[in-house]
Structure formats: C-alpha cells, structure tokens
N, CA and C atoms as an extended XYZ file, in Angstrom:
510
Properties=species:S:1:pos:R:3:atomname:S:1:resname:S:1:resid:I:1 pbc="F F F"
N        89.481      104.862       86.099 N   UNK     1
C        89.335      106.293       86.079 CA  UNK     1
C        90.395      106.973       86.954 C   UNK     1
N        90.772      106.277       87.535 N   UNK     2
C        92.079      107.040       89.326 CA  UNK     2
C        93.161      107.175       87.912 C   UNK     2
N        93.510      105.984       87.342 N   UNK     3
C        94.401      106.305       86.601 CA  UNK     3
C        94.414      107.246       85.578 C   UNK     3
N        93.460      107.537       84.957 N   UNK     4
C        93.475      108.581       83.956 CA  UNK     4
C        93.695      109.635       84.814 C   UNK     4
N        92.732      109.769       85.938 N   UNK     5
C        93.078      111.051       86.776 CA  UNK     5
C        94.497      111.859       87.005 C   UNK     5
N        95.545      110.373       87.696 N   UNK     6
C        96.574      110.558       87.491 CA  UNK     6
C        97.486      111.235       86.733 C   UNK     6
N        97.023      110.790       85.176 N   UNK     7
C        97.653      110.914       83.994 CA  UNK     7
C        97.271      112.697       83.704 C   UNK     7
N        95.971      112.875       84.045 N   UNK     8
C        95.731      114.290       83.677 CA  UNK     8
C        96.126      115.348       84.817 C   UNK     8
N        96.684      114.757       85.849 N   UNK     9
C        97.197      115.783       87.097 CA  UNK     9
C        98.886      115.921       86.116 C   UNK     9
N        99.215      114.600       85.707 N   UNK    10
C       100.856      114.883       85.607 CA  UNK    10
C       101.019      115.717       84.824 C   UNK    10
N       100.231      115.622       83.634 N   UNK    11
C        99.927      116.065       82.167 CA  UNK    11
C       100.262      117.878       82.024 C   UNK    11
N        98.825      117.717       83.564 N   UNK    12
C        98.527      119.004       83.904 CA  UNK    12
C       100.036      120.011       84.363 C   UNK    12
N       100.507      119.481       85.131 N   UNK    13
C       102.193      119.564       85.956 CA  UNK    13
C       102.917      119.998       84.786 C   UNK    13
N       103.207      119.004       83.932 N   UNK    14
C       104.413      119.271       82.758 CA  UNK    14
C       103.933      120.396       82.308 C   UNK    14
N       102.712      120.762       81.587 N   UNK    15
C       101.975      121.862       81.156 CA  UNK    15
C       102.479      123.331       81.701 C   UNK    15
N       102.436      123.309       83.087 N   UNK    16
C       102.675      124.103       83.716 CA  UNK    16
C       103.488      124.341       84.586 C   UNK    16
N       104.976      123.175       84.232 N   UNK    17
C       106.138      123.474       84.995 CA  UNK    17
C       106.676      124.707       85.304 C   UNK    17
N       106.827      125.664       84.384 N   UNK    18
C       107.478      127.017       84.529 CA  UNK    18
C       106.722      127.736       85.393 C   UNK    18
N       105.129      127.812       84.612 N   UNK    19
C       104.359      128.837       86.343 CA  UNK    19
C       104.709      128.431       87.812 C   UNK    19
N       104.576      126.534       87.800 N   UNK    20
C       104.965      126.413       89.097 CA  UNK    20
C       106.173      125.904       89.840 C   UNK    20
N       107.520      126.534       88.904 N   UNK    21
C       108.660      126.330       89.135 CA  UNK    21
C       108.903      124.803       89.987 C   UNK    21
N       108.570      124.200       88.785 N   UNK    22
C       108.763      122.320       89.193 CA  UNK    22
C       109.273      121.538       88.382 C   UNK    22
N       110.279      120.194       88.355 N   UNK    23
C       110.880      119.617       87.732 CA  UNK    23
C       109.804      118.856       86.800 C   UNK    23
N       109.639      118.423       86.098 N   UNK    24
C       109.085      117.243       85.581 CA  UNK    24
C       109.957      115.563       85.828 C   UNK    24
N       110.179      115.731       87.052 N   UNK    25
C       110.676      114.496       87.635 CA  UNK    25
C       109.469      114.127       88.732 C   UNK    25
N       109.041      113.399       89.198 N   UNK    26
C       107.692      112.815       89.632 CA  UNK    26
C       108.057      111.423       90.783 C   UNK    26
N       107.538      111.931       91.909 N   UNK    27
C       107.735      110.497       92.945 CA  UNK    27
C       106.385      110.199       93.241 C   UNK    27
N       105.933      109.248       93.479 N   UNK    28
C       104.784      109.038       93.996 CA  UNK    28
C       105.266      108.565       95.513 C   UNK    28
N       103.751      108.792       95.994 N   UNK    29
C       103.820      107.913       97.389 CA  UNK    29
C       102.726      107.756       97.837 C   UNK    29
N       102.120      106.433       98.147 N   UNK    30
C       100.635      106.328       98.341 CA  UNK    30
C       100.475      105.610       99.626 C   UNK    30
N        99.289      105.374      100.049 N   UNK    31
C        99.261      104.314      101.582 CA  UNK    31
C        97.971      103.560      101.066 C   UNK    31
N        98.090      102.372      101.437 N   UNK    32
C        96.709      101.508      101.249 CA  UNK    32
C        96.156      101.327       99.615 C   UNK    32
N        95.563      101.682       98.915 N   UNK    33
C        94.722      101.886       97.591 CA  UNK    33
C        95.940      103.289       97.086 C   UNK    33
N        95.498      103.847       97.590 N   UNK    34
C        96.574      105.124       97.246 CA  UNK    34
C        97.898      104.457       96.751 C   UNK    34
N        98.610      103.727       97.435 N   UNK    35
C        99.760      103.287       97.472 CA  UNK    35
C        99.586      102.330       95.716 C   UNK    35
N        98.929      101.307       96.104 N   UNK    36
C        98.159      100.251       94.777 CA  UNK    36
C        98.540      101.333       93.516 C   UNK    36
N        97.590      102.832       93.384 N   UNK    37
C        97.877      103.690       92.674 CA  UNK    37
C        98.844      103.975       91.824 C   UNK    37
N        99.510      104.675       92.570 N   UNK    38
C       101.061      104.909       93.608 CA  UNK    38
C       101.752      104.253       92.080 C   UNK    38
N       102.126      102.601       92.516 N   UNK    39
C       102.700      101.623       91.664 CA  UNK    39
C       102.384      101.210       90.906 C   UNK    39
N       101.095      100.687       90.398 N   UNK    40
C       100.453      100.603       89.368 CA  UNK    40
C       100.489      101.836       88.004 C   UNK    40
N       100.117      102.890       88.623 N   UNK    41
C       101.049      104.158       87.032 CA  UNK    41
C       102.271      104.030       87.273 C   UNK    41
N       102.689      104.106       87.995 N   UNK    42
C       104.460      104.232       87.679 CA  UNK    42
C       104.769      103.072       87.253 C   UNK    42
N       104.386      102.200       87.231 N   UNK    43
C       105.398      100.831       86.154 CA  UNK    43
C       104.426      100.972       84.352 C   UNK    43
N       103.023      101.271       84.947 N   UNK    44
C       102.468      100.549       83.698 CA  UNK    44
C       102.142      102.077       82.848 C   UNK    44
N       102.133      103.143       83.438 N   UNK    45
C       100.833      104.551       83.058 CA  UNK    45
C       101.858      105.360       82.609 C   UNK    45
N       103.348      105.356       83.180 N   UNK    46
C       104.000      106.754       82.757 CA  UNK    46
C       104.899      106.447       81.299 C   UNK    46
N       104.110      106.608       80.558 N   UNK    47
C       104.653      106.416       79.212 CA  UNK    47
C       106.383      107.322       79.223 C   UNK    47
N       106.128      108.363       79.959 N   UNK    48
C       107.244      109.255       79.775 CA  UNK    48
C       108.378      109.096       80.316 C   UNK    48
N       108.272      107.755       81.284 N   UNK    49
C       109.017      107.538       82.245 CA  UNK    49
C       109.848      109.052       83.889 C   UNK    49
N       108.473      109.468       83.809 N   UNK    50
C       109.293      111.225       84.834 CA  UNK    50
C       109.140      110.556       86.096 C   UNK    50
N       108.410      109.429       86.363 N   UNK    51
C       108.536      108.781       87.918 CA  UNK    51
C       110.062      108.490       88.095 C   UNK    51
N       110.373      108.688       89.350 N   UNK    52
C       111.848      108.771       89.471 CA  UNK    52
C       111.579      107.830       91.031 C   UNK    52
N       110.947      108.013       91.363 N   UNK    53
C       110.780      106.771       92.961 CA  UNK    53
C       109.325      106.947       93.103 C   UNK    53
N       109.009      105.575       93.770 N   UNK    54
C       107.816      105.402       94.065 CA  UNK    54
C       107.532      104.674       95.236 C   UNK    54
N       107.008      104.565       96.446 N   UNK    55
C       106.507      104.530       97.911 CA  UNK    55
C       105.398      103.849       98.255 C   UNK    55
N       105.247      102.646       98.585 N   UNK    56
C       104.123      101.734       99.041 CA  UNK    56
C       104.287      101.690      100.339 C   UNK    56
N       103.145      102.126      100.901 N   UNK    57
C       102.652      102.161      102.604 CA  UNK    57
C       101.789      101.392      102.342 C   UNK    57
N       101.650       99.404      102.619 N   UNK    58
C       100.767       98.789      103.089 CA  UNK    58
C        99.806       98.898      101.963 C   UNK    58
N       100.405       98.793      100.056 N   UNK    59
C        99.439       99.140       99.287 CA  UNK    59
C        99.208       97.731       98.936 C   UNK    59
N        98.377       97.233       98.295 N   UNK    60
C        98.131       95.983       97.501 CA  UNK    60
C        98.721       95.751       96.093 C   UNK    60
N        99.593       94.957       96.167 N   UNK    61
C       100.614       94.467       94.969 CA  UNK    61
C       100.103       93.705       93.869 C   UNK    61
N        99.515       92.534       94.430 N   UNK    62
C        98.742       91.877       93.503 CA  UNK    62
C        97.008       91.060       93.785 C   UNK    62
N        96.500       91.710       93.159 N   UNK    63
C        95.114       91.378       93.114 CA  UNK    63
C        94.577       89.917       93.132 C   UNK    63
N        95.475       89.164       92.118 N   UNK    64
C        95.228       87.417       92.109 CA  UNK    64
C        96.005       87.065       92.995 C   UNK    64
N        96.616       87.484       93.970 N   UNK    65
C        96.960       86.469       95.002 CA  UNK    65
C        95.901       85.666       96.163 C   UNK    65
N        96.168       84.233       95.854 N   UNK    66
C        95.598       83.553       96.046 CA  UNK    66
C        94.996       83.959       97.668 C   UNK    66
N        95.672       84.688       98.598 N   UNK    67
C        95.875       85.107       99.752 CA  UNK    67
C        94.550       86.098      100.189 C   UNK    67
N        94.115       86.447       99.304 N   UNK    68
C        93.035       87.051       99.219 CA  UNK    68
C        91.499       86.780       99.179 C   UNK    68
N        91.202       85.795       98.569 N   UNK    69
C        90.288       84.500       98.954 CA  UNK    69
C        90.074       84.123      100.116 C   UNK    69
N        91.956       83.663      101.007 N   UNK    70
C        91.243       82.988      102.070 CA  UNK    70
C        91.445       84.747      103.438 C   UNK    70
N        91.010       85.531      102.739 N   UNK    71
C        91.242       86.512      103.939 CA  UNK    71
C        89.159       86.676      103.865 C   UNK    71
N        88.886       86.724      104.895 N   UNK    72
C        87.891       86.899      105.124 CA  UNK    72
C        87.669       88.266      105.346 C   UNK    72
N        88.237       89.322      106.174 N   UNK    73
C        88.323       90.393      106.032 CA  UNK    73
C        87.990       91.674      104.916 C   UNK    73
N        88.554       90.932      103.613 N   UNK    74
C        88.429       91.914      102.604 CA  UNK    74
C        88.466       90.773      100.948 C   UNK    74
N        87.700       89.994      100.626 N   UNK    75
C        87.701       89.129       99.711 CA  UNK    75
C        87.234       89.736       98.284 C   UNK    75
N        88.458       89.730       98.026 N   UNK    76
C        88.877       91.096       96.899 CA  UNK    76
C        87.458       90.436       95.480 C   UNK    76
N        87.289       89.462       95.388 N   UNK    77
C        86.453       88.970       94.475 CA  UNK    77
C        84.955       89.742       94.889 C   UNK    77
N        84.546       89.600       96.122 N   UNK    78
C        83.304       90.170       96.438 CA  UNK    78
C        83.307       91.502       96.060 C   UNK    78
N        84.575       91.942       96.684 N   UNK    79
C        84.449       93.717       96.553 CA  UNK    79
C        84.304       93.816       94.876 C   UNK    79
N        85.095       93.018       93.946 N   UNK    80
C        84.799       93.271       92.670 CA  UNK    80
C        83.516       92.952       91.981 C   UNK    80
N        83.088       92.190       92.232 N   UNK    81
C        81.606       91.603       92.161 CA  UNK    81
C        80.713       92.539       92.789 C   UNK    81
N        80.664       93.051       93.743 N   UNK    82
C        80.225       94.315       94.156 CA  UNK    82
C        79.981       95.925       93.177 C   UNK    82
N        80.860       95.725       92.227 N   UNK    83
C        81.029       96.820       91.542 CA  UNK    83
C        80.239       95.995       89.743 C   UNK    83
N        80.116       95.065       90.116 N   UNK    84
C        79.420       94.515       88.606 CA  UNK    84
C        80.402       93.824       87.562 C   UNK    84
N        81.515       93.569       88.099 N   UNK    85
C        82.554       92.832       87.245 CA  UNK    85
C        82.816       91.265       87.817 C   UNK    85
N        83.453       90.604       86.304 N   UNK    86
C        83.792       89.379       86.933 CA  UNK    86
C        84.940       89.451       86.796 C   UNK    86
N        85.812       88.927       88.022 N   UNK    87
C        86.980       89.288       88.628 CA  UNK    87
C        87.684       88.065       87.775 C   UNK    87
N        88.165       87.814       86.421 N   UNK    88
C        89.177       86.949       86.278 CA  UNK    88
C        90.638       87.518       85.965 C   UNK    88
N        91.073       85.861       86.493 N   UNK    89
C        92.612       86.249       86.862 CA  UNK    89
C        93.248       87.337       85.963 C   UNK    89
N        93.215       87.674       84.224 N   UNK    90
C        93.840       88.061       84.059 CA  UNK    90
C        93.450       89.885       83.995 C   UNK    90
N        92.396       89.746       84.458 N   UNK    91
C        91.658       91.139       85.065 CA  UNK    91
C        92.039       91.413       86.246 C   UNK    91
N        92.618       90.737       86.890 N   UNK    92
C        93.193       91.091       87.959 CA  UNK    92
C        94.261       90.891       88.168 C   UNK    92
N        95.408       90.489       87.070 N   UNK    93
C        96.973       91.047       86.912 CA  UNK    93
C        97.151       91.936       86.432 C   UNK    93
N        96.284       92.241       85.359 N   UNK    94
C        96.486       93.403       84.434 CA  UNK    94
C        96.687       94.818       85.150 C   UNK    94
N        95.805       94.703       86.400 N   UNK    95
C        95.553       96.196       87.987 CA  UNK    95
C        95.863       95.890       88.897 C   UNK    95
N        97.627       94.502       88.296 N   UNK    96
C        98.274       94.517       89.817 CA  UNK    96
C        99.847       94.972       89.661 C   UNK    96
N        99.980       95.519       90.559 N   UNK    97
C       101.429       96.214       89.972 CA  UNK    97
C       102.605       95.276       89.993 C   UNK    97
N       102.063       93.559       90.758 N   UNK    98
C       103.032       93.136       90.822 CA  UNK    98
C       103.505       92.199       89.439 C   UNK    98
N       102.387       92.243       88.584 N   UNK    99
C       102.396       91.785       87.107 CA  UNK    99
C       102.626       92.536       86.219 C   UNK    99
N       102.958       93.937       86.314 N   UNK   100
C       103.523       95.308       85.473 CA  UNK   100
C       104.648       95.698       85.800 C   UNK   100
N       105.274       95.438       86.859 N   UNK   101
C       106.578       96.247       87.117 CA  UNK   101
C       107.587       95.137       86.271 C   UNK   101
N       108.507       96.334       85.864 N   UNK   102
C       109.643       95.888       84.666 CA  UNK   102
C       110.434       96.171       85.068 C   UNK   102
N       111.603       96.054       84.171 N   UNK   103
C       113.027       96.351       84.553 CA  UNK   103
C       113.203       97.308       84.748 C   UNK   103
N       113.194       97.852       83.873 N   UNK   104
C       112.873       99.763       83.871 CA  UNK   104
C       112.004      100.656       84.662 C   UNK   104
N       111.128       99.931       85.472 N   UNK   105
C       110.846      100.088       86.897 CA  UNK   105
C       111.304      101.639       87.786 C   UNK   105
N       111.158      102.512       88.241 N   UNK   106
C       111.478      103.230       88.750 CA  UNK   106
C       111.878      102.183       90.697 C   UNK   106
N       113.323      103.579       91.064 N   UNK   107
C       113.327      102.692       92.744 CA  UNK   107
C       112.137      102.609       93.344 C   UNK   107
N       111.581      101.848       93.879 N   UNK   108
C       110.744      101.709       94.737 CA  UNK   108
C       110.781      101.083       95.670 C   UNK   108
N       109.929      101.992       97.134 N   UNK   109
C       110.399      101.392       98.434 CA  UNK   109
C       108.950      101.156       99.173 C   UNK   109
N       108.970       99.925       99.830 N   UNK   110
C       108.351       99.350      100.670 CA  UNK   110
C       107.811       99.373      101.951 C   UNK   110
N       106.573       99.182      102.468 N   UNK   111
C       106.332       98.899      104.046 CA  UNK   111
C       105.172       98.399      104.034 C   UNK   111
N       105.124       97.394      104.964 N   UNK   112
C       104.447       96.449      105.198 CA  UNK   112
C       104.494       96.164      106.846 C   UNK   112
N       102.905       95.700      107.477 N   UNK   113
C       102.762       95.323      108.675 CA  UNK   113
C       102.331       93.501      108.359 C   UNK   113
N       103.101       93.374      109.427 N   UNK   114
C       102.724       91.716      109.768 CA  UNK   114
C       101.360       91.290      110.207 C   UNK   114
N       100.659       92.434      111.179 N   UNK   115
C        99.487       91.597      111.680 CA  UNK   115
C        98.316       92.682      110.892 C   UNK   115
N        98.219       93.275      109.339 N   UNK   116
C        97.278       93.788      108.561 CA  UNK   116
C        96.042       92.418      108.216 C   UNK   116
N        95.311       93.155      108.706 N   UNK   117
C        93.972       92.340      108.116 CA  UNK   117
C        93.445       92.431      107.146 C   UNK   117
N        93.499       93.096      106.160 N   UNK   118
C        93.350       93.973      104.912 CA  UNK   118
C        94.558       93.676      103.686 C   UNK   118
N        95.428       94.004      104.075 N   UNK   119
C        96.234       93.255      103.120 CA  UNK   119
C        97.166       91.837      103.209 C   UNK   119
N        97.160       91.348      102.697 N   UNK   120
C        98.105       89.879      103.105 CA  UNK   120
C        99.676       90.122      103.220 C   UNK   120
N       100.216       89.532      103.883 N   UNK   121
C       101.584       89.503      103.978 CA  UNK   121
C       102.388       89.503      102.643 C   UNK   121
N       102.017       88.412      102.228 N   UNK   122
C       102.353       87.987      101.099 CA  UNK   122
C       103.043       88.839       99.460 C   UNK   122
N       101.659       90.179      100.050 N   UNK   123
C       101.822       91.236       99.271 CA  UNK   123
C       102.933       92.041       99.214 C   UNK   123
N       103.798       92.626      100.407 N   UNK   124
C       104.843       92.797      100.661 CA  UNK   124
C       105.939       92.015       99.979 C   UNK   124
N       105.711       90.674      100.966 N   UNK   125
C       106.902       89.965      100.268 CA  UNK   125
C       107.288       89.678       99.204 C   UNK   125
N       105.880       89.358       98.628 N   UNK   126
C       106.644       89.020       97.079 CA  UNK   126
C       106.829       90.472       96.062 C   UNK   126
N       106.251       91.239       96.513 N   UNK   127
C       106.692       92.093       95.725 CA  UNK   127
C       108.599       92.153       96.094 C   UNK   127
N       108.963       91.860       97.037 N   UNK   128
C       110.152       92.542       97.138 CA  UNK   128
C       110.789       91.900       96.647 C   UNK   128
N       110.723       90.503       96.826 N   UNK   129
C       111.306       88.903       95.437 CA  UNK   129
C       111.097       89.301       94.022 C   UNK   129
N       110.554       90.294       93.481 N   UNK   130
C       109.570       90.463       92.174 CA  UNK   130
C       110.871       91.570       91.786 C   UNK   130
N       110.813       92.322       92.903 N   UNK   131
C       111.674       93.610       92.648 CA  UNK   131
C       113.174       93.697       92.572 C   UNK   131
N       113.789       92.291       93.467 N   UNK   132
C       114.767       91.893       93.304 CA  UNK   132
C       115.409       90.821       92.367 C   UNK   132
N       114.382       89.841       91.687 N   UNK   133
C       114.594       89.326       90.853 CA  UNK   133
C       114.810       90.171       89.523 C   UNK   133
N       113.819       91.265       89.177 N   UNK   134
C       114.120       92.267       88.665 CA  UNK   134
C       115.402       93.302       88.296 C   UNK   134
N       116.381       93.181       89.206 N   UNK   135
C       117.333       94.169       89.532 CA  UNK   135
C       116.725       95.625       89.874 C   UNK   135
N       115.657       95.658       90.552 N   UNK   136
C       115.211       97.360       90.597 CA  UNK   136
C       115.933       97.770       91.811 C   UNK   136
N       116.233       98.731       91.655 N   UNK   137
C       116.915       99.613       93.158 CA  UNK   137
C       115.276       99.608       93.947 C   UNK   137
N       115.363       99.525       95.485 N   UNK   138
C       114.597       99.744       95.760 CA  UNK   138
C       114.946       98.878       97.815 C   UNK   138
N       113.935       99.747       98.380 N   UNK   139
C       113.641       99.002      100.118 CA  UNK   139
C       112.510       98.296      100.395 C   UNK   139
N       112.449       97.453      101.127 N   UNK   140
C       111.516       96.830      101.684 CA  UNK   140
C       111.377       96.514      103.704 C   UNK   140
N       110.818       97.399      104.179 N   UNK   141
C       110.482       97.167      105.686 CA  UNK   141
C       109.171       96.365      105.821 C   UNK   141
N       109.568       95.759      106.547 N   UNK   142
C       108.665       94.341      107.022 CA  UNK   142
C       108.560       94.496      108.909 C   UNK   142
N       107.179       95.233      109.679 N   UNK   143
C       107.473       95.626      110.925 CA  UNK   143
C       106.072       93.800      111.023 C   UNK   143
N       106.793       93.204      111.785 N   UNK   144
C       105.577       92.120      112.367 CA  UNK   144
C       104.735       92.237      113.002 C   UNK   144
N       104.922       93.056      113.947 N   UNK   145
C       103.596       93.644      115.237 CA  UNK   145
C       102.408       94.748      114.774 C   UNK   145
N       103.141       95.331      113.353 N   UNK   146
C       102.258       96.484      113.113 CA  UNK   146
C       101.070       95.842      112.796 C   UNK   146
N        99.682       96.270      111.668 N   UNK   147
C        98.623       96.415      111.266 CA  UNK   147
C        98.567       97.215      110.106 C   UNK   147
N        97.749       98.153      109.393 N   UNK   148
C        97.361       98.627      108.528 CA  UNK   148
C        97.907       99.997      108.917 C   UNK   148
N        99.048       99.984      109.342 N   UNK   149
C        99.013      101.553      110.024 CA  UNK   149
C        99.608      101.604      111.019 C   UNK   149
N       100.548      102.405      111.606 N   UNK   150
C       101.163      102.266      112.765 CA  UNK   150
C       101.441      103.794      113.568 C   UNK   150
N       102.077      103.681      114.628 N   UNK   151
C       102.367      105.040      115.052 CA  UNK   151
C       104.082      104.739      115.952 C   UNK   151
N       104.129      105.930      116.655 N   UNK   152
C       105.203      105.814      117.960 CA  UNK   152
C       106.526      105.248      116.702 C   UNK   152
N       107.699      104.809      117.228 N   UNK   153
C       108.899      104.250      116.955 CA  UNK   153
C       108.667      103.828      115.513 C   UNK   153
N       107.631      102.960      115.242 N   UNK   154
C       107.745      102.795      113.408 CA  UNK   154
C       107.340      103.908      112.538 C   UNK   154
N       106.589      104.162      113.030 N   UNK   155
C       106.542      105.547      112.161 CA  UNK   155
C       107.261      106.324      112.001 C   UNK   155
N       108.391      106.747      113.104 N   UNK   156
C       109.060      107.486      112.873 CA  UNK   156
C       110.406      106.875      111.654 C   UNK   156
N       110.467      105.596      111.873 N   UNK   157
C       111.152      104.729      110.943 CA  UNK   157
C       110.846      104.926      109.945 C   UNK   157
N       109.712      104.593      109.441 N   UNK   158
C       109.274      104.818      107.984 CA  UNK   158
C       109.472      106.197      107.337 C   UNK   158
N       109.097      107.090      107.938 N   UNK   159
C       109.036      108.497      107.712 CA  UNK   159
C       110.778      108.633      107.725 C   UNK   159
N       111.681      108.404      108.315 N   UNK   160
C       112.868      108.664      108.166 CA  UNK   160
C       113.610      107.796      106.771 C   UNK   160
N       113.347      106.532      106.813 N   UNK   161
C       113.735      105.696      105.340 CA  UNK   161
C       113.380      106.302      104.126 C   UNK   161
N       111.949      106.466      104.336 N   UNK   162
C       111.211      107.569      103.029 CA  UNK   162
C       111.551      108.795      102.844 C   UNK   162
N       111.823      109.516      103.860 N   UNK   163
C       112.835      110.472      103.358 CA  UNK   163
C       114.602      110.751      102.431 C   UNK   163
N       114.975      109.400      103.381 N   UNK   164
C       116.386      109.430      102.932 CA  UNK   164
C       116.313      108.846      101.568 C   UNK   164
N       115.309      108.170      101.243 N   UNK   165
C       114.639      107.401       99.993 CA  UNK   165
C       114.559      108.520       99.031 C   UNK   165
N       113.695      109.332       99.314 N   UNK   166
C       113.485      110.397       98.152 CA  UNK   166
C       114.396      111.076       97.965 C   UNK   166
N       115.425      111.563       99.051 N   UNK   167
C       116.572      111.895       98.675 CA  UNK   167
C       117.404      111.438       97.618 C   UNK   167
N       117.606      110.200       98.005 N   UNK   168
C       118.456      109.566       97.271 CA  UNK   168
C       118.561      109.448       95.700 C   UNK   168
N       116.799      109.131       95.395 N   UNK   169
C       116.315      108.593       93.904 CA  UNK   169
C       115.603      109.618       93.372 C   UNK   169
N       115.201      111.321       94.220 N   UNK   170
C       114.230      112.102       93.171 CA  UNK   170
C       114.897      113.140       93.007 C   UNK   170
C-alpha cells in the first residue's frame, strides 16, 4: 500500500505541475523503511522513469539476506509472520530493492552505520557491489562507529554529500 501511495502522490504532482510550478523530475530520499521506500519505487514503481536520484539513510536493501535471521534485534521473518504472511524467499526479493535495481537505475547514494542493530552491514555493502557491478552512477558512505543514526561531524557529512548529490543528478 506505501507503494501505491507513492505512486498516487507522484501521479498527483505531474497532475498538478503548473499550479505548483514543479518539474516532473523526482528525487527521493528516505531514512530507515522510508529509505527501503525511497529505492524500492524508484527502480521497480516509476514506470515513467521522472526519479532522477535517489538517497538511502540506513534503509534496508534486501529482505532475504541471510544476515537477518541471525540478527536478533529485528528478525525480519517474525516481523513478517507478525503481519500474517509467509515470508518466502522470493517474497522477499520481489520488496527488496537490491533484487530490482537495473541498469537503468536512477544515481543513487548511500549511508550506512557500522555498529546499526537494525540493519545489517551487509545491506550497505552489497548494495554498493550490486550498484557497481551495475554501472549505476551513484555514492556509498560507510561511517563504522555510527548506529541507526548519527549526529555532530557525520551528519554534517552526510547532509553535505547529499546535497552536492542532488545537485549534481536532479
């Protein structure tokens, strides 16, 4: 349903570019689930291709990573089982962005904390192997000390990359 939502905010946008003097060029940028969002429509949802960059703060890349099981923290199977579904693998590539993103891929840029309890490392990284095997334009920051979230000196990092980021690609 987030995704249809999506689809009917953009929908909504193009509709009404002229009242609200706006491009129909489209960046996302999400943090956590948001982020998941974020990347997940922009590779698989924007039929129209108007995503022009897209921004993962610490989002979850891929759902079947095995990495997720052994996290005790957040054992993505329970949480799905929780909601009344059975979590198989290919139910859970299908709502991972790291099994949808294509060539044609919009840039997309990265951040990731080393000591997140919530998301696995893993998630980061391979997306950025995924993205570069790919040829997609795109960044990847990898801070080791952070968590799910950071403040002081990285933040201001991130917030400065992501800017010069959207510059660059929207």
């Amino acid at each position: 349903m987030q995704l249809n939502d999506i689809t009917a905010v953009v929908n909504h946008l193009k509709l009404n570019q002229e009242e609200y003097s706006i491009s129909n060029n489209f960046g996302f940028i999400g943090v956590s689930a948001g982020a998941h969002l974020a990347m997940l429509w922009s590779y698989s949802y924007d039929v129209d291709n108007n995503t022009k960059m897209v921004a993962s703060i610490v989002g979850p890349t891929n759902l079947a990573d095995t990495a997720y099981a052994n996290n005790p923290q957040l054992p993505i199977d329970q949480l799905i089982l929780y909601f009344g579904l059975t979590p198989t693998t290919v139910f859970l590539e299908t709502y991972s962005p790291f099994h949808q993103v294509e060539t044609t891929s919009p840039p997309t840029i990265l951040f990731y904390g080393g000591m997140d309890q919530l998301i696995p490392n893993s998630q980061g990284i391979d997306m950025d192997a995924k993205l570069t095997e790919l040829n997609i334009i795109h960044e990847f920051t990898f801070y080791p000390n952070e968590g799910h979230g950071w403040t002081g000196t990285n933040l201001f990092d991130t917030w400065s990359k992501l800017k010069s980021f959207i510059i660059a690609h929207h």
